[in-house]
N, CA and C atoms of all chains as a GROMACS GRO file, in nm:
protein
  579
    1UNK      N    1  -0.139  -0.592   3.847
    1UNK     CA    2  -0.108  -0.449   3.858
    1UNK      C    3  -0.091  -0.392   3.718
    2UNK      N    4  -0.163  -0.278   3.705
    2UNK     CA    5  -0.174  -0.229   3.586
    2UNK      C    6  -0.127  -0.093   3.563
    3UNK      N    7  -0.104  -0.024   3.430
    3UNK     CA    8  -0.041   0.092   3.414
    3UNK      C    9  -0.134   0.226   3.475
    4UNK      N   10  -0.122   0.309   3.508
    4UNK     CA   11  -0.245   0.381   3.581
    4UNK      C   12  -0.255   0.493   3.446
    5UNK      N   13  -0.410   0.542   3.457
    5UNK     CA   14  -0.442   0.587   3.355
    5UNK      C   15  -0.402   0.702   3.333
    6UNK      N   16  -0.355   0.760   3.478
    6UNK     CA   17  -0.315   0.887   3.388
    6UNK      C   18  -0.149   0.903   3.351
    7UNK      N   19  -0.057   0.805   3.340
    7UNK     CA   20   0.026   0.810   3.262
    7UNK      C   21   0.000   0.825   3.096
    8UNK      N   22  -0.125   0.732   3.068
    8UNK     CA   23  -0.195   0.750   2.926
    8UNK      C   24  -0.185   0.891   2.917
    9UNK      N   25  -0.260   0.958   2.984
    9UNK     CA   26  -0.321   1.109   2.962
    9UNK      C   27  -0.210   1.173   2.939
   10UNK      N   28  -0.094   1.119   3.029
   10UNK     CA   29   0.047   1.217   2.986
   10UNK      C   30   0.121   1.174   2.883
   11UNK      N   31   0.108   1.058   2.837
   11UNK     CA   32   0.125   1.011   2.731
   11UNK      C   33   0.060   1.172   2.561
   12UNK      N   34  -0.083   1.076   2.603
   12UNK     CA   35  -0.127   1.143   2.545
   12UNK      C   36  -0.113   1.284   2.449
   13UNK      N   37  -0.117   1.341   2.586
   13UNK     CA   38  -0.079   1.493   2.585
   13UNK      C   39   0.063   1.543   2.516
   14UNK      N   40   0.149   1.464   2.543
   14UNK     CA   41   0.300   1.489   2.492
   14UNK      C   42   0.244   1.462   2.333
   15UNK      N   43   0.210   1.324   2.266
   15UNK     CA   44   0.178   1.339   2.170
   15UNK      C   45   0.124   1.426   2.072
   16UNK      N   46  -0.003   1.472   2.117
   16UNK     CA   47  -0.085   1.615   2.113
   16UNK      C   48   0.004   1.712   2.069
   17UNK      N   49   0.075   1.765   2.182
   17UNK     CA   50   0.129   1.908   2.156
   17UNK      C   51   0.253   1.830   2.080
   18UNK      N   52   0.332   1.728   2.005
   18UNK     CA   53   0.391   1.745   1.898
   18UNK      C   54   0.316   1.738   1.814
   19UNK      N   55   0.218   1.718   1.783
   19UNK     CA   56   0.127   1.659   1.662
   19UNK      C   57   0.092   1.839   1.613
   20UNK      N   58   0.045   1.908   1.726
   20UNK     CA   59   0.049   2.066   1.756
   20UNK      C   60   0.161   2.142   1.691
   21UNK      N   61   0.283   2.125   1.729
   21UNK     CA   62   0.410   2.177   1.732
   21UNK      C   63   0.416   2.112   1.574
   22UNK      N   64   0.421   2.032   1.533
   22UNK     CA   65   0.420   2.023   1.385
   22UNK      C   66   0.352   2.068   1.318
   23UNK      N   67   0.214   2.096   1.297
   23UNK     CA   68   0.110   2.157   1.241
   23UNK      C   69   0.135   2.328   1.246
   24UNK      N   70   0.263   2.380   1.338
   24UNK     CA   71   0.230   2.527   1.332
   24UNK      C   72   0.401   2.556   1.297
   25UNK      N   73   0.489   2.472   1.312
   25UNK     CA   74   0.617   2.529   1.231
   25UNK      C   75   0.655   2.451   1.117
   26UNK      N   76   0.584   2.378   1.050
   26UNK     CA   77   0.641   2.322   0.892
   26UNK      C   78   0.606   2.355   0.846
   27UNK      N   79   0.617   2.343   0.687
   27UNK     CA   80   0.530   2.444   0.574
   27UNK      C   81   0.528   2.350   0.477
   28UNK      N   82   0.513   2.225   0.509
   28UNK     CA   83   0.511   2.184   0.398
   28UNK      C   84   0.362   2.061   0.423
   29UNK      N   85   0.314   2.077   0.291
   29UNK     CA   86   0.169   2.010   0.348
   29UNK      C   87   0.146   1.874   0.388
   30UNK      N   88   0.185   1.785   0.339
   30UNK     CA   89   0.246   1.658   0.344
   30UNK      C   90   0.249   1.659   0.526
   31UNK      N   91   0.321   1.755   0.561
   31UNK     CA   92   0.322   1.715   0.758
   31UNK      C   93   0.243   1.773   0.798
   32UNK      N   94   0.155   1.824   0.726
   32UNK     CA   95  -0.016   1.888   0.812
   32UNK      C   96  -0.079   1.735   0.823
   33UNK      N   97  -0.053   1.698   0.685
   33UNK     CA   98  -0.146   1.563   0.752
   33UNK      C   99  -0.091   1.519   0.822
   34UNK      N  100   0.044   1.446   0.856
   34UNK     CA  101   0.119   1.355   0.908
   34UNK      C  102   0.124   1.423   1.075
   35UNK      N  103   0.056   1.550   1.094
   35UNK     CA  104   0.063   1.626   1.182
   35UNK      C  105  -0.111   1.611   1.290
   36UNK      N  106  -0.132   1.645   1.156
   36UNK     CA  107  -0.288   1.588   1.211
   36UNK      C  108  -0.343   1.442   1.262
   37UNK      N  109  -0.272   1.349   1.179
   37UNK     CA  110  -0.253   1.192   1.220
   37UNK      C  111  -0.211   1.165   1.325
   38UNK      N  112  -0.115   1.273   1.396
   38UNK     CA  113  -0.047   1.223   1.528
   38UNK      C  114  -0.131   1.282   1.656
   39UNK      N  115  -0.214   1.397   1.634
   39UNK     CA  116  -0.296   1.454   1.674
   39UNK      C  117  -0.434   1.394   1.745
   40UNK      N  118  -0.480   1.338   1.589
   40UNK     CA  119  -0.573   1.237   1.602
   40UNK      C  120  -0.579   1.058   1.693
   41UNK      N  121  -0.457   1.034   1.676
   41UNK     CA  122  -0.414   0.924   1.742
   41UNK      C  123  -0.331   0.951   1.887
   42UNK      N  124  -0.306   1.046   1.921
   42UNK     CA  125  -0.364   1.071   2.087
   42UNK      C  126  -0.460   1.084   2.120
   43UNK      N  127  -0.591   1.165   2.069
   43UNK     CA  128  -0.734   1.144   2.140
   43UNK      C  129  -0.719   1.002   2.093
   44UNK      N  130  -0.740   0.926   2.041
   44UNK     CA  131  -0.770   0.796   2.065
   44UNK      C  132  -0.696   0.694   2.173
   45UNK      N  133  -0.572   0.724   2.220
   45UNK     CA  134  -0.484   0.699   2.351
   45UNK      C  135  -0.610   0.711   2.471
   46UNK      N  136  -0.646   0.852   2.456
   46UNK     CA  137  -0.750   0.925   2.570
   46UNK      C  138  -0.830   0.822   2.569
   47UNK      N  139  -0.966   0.791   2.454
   47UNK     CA  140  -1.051   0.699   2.465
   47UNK      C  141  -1.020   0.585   2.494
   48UNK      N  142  -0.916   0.544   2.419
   48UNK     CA  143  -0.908   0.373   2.501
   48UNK      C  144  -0.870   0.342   2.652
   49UNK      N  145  -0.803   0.471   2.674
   49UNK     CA  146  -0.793   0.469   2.812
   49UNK      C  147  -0.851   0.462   2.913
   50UNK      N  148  -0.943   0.570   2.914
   50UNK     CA  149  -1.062   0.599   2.936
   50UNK      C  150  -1.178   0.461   2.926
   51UNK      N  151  -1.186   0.444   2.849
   51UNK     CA  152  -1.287   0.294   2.848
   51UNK      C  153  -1.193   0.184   2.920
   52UNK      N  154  -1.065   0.148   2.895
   52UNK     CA  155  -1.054   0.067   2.986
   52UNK      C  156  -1.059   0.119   3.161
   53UNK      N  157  -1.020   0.212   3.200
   53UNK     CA  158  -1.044   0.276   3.301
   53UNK      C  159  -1.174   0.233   3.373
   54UNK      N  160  -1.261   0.281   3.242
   54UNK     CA  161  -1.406   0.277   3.350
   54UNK      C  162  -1.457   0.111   3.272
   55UNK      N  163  -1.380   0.024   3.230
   55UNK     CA  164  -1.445  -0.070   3.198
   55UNK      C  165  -1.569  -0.122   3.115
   56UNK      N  166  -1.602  -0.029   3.058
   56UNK     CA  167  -1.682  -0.020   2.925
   56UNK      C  168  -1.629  -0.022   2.754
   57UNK      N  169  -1.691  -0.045   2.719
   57UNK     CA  170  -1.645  -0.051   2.542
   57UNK      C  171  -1.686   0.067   2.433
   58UNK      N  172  -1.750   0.203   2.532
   58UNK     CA  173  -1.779   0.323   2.434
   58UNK      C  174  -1.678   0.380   2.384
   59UNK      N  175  -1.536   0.410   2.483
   59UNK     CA  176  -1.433   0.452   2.406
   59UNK      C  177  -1.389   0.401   2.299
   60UNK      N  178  -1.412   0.274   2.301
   60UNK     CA  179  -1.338   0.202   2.209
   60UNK      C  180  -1.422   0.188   2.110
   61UNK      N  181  -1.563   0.232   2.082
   61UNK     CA  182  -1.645   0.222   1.961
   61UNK      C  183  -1.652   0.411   1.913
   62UNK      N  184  -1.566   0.488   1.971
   62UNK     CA  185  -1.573   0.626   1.984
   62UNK      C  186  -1.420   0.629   1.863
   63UNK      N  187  -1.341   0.524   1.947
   63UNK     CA  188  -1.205   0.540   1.867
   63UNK      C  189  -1.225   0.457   1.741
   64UNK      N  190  -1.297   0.400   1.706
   64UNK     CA  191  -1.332   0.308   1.527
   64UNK      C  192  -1.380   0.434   1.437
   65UNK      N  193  -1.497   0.500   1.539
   65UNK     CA  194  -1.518   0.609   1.446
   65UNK      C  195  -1.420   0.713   1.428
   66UNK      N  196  -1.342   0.742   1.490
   66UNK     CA  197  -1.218   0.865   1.462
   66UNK      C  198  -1.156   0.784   1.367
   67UNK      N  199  -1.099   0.649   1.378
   67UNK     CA  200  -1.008   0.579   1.243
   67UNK      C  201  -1.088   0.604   1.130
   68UNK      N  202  -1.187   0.597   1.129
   68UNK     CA  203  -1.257   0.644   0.974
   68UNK      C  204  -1.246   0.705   0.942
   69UNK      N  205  -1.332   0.818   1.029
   69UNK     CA  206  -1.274   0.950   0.990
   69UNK      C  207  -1.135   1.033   0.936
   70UNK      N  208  -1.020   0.917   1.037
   70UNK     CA  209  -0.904   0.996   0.943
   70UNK      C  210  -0.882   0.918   0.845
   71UNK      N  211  -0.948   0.776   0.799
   71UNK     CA  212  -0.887   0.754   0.705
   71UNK      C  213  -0.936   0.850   0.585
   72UNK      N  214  -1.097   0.841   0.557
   72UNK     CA  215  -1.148   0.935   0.486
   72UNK      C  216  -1.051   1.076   0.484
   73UNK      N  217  -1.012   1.161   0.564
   73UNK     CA  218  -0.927   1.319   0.577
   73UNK      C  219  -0.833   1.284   0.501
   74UNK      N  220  -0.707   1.161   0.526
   74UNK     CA  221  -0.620   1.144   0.423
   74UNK      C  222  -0.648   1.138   0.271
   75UNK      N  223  -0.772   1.073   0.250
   75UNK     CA  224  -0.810   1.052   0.144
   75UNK      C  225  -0.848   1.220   0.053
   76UNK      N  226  -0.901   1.301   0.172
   76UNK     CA  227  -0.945   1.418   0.097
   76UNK      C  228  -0.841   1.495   0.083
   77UNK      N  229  -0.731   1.482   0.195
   77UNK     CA  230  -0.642   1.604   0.188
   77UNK      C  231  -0.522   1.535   0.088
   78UNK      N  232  -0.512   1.398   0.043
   78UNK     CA  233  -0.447   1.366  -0.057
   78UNK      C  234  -0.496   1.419  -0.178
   79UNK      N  235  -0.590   1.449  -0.256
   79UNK     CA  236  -0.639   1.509  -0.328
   79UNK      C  237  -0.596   1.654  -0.340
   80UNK      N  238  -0.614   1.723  -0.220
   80UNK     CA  239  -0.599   1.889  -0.224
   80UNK      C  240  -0.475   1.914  -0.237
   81UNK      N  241  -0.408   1.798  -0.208
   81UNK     CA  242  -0.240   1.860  -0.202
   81UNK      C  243  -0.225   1.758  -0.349
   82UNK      N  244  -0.246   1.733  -0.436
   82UNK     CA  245  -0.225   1.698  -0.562
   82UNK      C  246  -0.284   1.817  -0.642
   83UNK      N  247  -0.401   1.858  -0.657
   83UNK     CA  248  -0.413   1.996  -0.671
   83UNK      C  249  -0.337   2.148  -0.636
   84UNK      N  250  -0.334   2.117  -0.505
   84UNK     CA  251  -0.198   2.227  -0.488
   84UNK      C  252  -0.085   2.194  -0.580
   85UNK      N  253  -0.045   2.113  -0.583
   85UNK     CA  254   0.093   2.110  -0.644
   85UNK      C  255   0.110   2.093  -0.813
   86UNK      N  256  -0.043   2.046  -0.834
   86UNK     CA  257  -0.053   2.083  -1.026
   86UNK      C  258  -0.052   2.209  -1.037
   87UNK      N  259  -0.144   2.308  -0.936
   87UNK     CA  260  -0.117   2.388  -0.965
   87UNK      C  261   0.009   2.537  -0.950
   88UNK      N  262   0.069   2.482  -0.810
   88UNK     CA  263   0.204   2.554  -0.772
   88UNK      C  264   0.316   2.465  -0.820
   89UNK      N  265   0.327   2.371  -0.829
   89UNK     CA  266   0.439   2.290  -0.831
   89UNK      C  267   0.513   2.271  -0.752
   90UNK      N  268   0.464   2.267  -0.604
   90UNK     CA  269   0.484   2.287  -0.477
   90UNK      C  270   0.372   2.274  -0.354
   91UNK      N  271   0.440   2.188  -0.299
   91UNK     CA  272   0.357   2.143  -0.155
   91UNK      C  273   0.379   2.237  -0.043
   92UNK      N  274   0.461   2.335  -0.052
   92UNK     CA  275   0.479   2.474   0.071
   92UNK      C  276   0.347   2.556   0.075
   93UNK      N  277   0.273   2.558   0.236
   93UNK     CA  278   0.177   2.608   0.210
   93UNK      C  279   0.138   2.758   0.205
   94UNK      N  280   0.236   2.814   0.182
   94UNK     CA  281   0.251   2.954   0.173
   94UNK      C  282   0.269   3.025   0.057
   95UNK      N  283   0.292   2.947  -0.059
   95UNK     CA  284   0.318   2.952  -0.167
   95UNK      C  285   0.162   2.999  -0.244
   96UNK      N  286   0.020   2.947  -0.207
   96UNK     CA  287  -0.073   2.989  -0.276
   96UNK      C  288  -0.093   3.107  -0.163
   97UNK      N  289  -0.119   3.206  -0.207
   97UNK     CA  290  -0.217   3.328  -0.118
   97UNK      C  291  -0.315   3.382  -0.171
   98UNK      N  292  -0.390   3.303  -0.269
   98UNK     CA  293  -0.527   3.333  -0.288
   98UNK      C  294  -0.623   3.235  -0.371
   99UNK      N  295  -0.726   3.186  -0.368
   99UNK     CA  296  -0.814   3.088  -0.398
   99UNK      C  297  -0.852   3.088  -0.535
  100UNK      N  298  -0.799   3.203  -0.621
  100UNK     CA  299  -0.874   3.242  -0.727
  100UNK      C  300  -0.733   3.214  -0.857
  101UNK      N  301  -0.720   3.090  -0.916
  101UNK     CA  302  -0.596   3.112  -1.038
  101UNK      C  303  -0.669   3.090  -1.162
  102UNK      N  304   0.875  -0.646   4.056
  102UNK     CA  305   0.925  -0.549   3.910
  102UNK      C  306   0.796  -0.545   3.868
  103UNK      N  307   0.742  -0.431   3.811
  103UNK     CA  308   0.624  -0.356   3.769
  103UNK      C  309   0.649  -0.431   3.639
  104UNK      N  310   0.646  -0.493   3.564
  104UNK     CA  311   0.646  -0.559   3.428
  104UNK      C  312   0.588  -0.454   3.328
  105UNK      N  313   0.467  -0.434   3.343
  105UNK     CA  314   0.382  -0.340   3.287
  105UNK      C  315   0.396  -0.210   3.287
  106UNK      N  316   0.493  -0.156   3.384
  106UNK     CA  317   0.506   0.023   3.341
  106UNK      C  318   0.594   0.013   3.271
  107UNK      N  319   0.709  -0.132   3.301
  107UNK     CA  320   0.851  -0.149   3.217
  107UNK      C  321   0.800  -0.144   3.089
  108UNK      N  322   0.710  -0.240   3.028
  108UNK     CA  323   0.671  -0.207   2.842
  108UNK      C  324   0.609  -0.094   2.831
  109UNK      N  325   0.546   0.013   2.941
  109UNK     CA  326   0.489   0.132   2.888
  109UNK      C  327   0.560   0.202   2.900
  110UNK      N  328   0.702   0.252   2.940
  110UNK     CA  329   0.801   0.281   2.934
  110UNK      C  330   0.897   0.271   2.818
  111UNK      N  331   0.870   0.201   2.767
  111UNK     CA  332   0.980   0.145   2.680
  111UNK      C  333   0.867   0.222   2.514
  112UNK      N  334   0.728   0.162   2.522
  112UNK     CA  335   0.666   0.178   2.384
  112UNK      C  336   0.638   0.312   2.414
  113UNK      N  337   0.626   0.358   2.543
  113UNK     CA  338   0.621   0.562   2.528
  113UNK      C  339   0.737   0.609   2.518
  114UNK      N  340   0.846   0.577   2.534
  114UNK     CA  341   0.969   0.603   2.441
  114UNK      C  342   0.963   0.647   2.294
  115UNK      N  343   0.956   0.468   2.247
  115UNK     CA  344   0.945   0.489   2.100
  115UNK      C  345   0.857   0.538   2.050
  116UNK      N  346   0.721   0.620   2.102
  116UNK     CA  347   0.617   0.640   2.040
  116UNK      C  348   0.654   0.825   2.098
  117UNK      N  349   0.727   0.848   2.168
  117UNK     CA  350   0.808   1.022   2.162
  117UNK      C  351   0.861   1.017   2.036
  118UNK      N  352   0.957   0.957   2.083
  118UNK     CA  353   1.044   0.993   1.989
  118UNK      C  354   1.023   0.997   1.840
  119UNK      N  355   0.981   0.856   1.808
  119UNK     CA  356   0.949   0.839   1.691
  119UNK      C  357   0.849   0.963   1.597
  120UNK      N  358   0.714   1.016   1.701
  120UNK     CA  359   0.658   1.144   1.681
  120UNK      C  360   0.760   1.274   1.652
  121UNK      N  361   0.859   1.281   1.741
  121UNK     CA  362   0.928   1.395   1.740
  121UNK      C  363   1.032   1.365   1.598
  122UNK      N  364   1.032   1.305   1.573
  122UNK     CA  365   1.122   1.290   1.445
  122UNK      C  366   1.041   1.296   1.325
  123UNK      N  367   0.893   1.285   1.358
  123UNK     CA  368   0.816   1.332   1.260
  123UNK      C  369   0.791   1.447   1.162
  124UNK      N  370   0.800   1.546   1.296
  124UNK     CA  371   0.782   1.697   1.274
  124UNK      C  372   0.915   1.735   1.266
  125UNK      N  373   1.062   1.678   1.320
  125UNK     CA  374   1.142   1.765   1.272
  125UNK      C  375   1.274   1.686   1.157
  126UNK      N  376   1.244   1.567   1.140
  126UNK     CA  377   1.290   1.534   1.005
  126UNK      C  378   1.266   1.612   0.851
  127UNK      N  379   1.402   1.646   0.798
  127UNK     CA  380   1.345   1.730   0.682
  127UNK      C  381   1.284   1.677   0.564
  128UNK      N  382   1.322   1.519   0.547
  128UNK     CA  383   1.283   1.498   0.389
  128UNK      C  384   1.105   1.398   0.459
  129UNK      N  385   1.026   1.441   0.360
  129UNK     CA  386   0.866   1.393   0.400
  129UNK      C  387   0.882   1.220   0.386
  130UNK      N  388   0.970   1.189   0.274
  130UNK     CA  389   0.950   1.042   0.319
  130UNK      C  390   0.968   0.945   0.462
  131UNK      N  391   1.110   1.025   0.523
  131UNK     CA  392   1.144   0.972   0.603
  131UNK      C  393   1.074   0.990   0.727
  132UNK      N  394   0.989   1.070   0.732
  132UNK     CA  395   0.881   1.127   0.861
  132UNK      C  396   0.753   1.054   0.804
  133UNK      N  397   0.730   0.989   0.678
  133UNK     CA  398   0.604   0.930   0.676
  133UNK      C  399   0.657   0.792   0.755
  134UNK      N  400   0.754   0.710   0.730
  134UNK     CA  401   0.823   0.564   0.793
  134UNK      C  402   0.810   0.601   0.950
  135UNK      N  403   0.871   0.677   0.958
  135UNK     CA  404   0.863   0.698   1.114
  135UNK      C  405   0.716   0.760   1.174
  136UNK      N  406   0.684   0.830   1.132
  136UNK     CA  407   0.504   0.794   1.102
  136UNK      C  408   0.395   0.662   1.158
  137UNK      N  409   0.465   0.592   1.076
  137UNK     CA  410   0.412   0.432   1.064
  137UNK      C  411   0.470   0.383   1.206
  138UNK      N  412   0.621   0.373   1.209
  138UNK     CA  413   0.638   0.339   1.365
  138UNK      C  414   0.611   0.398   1.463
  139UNK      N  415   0.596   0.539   1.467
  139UNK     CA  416   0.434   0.566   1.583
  139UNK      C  417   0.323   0.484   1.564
  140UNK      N  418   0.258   0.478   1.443
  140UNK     CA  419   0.120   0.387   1.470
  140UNK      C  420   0.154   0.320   1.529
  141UNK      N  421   0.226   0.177   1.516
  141UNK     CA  422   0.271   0.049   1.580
  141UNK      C  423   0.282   0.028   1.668
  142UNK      N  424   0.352   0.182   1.758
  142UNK     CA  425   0.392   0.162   1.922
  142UNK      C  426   0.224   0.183   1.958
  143UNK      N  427   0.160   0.278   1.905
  143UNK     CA  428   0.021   0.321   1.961
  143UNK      C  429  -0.071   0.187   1.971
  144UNK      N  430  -0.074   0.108   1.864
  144UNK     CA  431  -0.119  -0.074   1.864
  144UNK      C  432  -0.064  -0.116   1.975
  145UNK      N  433   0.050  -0.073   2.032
  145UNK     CA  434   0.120  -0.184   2.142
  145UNK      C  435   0.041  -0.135   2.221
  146UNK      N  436   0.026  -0.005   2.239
  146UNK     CA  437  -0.031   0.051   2.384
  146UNK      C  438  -0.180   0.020   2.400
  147UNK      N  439  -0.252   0.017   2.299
  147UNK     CA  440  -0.380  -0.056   2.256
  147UNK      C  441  -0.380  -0.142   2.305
  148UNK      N  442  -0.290  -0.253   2.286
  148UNK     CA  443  -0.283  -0.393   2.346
  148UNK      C  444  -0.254  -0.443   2.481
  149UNK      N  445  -0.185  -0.320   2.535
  149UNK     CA  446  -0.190  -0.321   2.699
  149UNK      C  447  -0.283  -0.270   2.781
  150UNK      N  448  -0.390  -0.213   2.686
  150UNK     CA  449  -0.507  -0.138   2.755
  150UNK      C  450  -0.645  -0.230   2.690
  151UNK      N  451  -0.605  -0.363   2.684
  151UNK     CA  452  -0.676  -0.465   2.646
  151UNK      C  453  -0.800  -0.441   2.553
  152UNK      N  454  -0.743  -0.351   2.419
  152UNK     CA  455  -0.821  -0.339   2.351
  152UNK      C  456  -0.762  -0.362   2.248
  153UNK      N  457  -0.758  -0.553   2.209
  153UNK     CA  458  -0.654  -0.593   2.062
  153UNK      C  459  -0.763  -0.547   1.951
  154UNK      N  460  -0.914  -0.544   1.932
  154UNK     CA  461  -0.986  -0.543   1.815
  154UNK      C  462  -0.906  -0.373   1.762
  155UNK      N  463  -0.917  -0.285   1.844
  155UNK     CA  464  -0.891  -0.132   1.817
  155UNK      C  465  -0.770  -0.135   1.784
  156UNK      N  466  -0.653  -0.247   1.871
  156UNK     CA  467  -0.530  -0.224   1.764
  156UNK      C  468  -0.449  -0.291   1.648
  157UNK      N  469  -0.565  -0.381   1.604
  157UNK     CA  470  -0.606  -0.450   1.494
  157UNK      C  471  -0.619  -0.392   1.370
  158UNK      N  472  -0.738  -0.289   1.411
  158UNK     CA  473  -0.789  -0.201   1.293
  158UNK      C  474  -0.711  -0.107   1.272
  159UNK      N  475  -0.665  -0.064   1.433
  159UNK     CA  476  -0.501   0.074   1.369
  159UNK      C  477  -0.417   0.040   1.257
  160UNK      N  478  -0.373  -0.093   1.312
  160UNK     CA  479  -0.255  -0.142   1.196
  160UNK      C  480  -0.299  -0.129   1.091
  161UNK      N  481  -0.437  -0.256   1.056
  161UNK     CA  482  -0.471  -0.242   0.889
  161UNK      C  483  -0.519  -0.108   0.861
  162UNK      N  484  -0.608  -0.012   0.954
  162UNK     CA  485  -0.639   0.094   0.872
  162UNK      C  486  -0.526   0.223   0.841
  163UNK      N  487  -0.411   0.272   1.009
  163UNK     CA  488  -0.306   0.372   0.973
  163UNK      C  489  -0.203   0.297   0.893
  164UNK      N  490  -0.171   0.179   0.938
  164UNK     CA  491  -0.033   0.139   0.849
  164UNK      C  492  -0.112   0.053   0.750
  165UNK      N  493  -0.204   0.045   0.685
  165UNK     CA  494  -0.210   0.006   0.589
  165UNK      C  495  -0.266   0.077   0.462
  166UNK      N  496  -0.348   0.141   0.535
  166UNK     CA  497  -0.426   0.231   0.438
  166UNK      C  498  -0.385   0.392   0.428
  167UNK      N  499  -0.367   0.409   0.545
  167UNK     CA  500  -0.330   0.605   0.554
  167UNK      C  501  -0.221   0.586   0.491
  168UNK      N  502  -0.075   0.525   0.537
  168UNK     CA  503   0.054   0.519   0.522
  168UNK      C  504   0.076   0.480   0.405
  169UNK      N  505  -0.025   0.448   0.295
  169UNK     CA  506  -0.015   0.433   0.212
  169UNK      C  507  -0.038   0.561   0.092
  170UNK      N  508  -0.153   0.594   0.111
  170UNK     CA  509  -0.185   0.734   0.052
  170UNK      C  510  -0.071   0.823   0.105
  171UNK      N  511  -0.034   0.823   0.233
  171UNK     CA  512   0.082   0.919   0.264
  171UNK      C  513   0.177   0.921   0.153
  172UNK      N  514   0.226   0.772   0.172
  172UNK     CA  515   0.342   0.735   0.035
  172UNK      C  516   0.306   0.733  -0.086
  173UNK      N  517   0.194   0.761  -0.160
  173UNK     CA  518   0.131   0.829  -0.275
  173UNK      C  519   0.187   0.959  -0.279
  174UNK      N  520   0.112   1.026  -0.194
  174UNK     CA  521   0.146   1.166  -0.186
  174UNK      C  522   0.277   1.250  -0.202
  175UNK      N  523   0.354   1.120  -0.109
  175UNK     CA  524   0.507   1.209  -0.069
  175UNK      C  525   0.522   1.157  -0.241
  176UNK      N  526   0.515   1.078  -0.334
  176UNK     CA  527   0.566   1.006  -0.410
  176UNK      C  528   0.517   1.109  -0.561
  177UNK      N  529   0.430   1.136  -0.539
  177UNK     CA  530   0.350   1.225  -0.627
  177UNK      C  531   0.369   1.385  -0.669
  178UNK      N  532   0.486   1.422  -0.485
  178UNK     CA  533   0.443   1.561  -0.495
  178UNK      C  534   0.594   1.575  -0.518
  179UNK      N  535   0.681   1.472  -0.527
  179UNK     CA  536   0.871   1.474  -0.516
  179UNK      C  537   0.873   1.575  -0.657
  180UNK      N  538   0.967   1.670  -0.637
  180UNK     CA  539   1.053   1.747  -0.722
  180UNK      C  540   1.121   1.676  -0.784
  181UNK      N  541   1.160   1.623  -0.900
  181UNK     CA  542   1.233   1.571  -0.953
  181UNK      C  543   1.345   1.595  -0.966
  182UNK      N  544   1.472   1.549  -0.921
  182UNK     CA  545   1.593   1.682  -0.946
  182UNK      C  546   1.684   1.668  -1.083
  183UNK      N  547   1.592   1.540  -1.156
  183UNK     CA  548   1.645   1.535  -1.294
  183UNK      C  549   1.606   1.611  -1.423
  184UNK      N  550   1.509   1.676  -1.374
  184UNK     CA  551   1.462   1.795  -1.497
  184UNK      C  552   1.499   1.900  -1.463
  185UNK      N  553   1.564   1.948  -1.332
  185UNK     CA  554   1.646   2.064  -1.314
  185UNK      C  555   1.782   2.015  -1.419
  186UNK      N  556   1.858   1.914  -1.390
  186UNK     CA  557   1.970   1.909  -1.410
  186UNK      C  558   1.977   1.909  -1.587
  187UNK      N  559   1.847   1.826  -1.664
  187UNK     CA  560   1.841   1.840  -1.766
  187UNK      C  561   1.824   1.988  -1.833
  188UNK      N  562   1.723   2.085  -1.753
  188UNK     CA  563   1.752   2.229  -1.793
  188UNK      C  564   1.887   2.256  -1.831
  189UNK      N  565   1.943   2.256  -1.680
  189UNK     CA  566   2.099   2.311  -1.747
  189UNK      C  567   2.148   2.198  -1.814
  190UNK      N  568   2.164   2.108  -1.855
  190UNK     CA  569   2.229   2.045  -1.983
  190UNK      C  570   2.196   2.101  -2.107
  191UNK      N  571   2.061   2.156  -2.109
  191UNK     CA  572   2.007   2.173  -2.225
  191UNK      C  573   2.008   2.330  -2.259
  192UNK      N  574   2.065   2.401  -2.112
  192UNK     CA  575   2.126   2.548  -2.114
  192UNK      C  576   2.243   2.579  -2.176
  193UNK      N  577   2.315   2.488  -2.104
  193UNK     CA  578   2.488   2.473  -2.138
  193UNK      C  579   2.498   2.435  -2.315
   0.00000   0.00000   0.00000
């Protein structure tokens, strides 16, 4: 007897909308990613679920490619927020309001 | 006894909570650690949905590699609060 899948999904979902709920009341950039990471790693809940569900291995070659992908995003958005902050001296993302210094 | 909703019970616990302390912990280090112990519970749940290769690669790639640049970052972008304090020494 096994966990039924759509506890995953509610799983899931709770994750999601904090990963959500962080991304739209902090201001500080550092938890956009850490926001987006939690985001990202519920759809991957979904896929593995989902593949074990239907007993196939696409979810689970669906979820290798999302780990790349965020690892690469950390990698880029570590950069932008080192730039932000040479140039503000500050990781608050409200602090730049325009593209042009 | 359901054995199996009992550990999905228990690692969707720690994998709430631990999220929710993400977004509302104030200092960034301490939400990147707790960060990391979301990945971990998410590996467990991986592992009950009999997919150990996927929560293999979570570990080494979020807790090894993201959680690392995270802790770059938080480490990189810290305010120092000793060149404030040296200002005013050097005010006074």
């Amino acid at each position: 007897m096994t966990v039924d899948v759509q506890y995953y999904v509610l799983l899931s979902m709770a994750v999601f909308c904090i990963g959500l709920f962080g991304l739209l009341t902090r201001r500080n950039a550092l938890l956009f990613l850490m926001s987006v990471e939690l985001m990202l790693n519920a759809a991957n809940i979904n896929l593995i679920a989902f593949a074990f569900y239907h007993g196939n291995l696409t979810g689970q070659l669906f979820a290798l490619f999302t780990m790349a992908l965020a690892a690469a995003e950390v990698a880029v958005g570590l950069g932008i927020i080192l730039v932000l902050y040479r140039n503000f001296r500050d990781v608050d993302v409200t602090v730049p309001t325009t593209m042009r210094w | 006894m359901n054995y199996e909703l009992i550990a999905f019970a228990l690692f969707a616990f720690v994998t709430l909570s631990s999220a929710v302390g993400v977004v509302l912990v104030q200092d960034p280090w301490h939400s990147a650690l707790l960060l990391g112990v979301a990945l971990l519970s998410v590996a467990a749940h991986y592992v009950m949905l009999a997919a150990e290769f996927v929560a293999m690669m979570q570990v080494l790639v979020y807790v090894g590699g993201v959680l690392v640049l995270i802790t770059f970052a938080v480490m990189l972008t810290q305010r120092d609060e000793s060149d404030a304090d040296a200002d005013e020494v050097v005010q006074a």
